[in-house]
N, C-alpha and C positions, 0 to 999 in steps of 0.2 A: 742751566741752573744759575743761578742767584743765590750770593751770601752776602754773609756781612764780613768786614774789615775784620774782625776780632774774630767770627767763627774761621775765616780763610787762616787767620796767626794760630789758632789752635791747634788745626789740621790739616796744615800746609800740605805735607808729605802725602798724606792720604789720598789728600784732592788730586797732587802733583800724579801720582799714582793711575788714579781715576781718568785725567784726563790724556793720558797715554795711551791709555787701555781702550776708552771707547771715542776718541777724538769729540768727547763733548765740550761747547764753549761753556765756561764758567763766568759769569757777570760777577765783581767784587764793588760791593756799594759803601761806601761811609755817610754817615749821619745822611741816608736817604739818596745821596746822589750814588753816581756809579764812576768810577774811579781806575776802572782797568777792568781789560778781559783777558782771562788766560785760557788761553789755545795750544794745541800740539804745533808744534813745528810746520810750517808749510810744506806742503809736498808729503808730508807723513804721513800712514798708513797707522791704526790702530793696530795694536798687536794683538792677536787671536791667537791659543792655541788648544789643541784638542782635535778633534776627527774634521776633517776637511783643512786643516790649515795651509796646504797649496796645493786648493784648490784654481786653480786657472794658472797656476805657475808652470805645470809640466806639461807635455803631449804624448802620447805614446804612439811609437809609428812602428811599421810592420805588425805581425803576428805573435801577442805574446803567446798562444799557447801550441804553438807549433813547438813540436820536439826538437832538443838542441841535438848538435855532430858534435858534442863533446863527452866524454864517458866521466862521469867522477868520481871519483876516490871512495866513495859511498856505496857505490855499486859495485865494486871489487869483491 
C-alpha cells in the first residue's frame, strides 16, 4: 500500500495496527517521492487469531482417544 505523508500523520495508529496484523509493506510518499517504508519487525509473524491460530505449532503423539487408567472425580 502506498500513502501520502499527511494521510500516514492522520492515521498513524491504524496503519501502525494494520501492519502488525497482516505484515503488509506500506510505501509513505511526500510531494510524490517515497520517503520511507514501514514494515513489521524482521523475523515477525503477523498475528492471527481465531480457529487455527496454532496451527503447525503443536503435534499430537500417541492415542488421544484411547481410554485413560485414571478414574475422575466425576464418575464418582
Amino acid at each position: 500500500m502506498t500513502i501520502t505523508a499527511t494521510e500516514f500523520k492522520a492515521k498513524c495508529l491504524e496503519i501502525l495496527d494494520q501492519v502488525n496484523r497482516t505484515g503488509e509493506v506500506v510505501t509513505i510518499t511526500k510531494r510524490g517521492h517515497v520517503v520511507a517504508e514501514l514494515r513489521a519487525p524482521f523475523g515477525s509473524k503477523p498475528v492471527h487469531f481465531g480457529p487455527g491460530i496454532a496451527k503447525g505449532e503443536m503435534t499430537i503423539t500417541g492415542d488421544i482417544m484411547a481410554p485413560l487408567d485414571v478414574e475422575w472425580d466425576a464418575l464418582k
